[in-house]
C-alpha positions in Angstrom: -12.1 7.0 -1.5 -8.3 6.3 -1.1 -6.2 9.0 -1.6 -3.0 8.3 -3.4 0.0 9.6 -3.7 3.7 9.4 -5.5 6.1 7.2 -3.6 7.7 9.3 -0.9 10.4 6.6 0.3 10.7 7.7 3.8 11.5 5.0 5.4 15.2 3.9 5.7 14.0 0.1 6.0 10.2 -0.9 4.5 9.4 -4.4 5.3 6.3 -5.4 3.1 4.2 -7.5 5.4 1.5 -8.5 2.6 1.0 -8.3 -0.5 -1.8 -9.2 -3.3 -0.9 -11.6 -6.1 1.7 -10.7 -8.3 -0.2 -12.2 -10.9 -2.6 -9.5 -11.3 -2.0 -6.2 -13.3 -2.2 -4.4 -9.9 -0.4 -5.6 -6.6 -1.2 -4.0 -3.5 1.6 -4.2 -0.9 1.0 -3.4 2.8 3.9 -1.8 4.1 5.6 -0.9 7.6 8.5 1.0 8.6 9.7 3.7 11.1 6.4 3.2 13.7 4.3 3.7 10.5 2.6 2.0 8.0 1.2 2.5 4.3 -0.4 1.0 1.5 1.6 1.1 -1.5 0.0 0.4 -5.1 2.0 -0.6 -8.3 0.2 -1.0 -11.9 2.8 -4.1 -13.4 1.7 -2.4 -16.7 2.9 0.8 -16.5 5.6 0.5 -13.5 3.8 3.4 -11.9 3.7 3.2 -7.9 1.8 5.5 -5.4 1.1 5.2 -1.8 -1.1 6.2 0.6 -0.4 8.9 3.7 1.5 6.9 6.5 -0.8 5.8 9.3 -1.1 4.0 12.1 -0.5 0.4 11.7 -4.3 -0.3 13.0 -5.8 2.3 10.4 -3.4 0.4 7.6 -4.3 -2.6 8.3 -8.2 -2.0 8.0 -7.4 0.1 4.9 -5.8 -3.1 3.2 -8.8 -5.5 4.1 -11.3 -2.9 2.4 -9.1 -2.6 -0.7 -9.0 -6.6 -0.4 -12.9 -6.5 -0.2 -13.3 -4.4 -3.1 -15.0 -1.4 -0.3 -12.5 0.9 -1.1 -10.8 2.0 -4.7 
């Protein structure tokens, strides 16, 4: 289970390094910045955004290909 949280905007210069398919009515956005990384989540409904705890860019990056495989929610 993913926790999620509200944005916390702590870095001074996020570069989104992937992201899912604007298409959809969620994007997910895999995000690094500051010797950190994140997952950030954004419902194109509602305009509500929340974000996982910063990690390590490793742990991030096998966090976003189980949230691409449908292993984690």
């Amino acid at each position: 289970m993913v926790a999620w949280h509200p944005p916390m905007r702590l870095e001074a210069r996020p570069r989104i390094l992937r992201w899912t398919c604007e298409c959809r009515a969620r994007v997910y956005y895999l995000v690094v910045g500051g010797g950190r990384a994140h997952v950030r989540r954004t419902d194109r409904q509602t305009g509500a955004a929340h974000e996982t705890a910063r990690m390590r860019y490793a742990e991030a990056e096998r966090l976003w290909h189980e949230i691409l495989l449908g292993q984690a929610a």
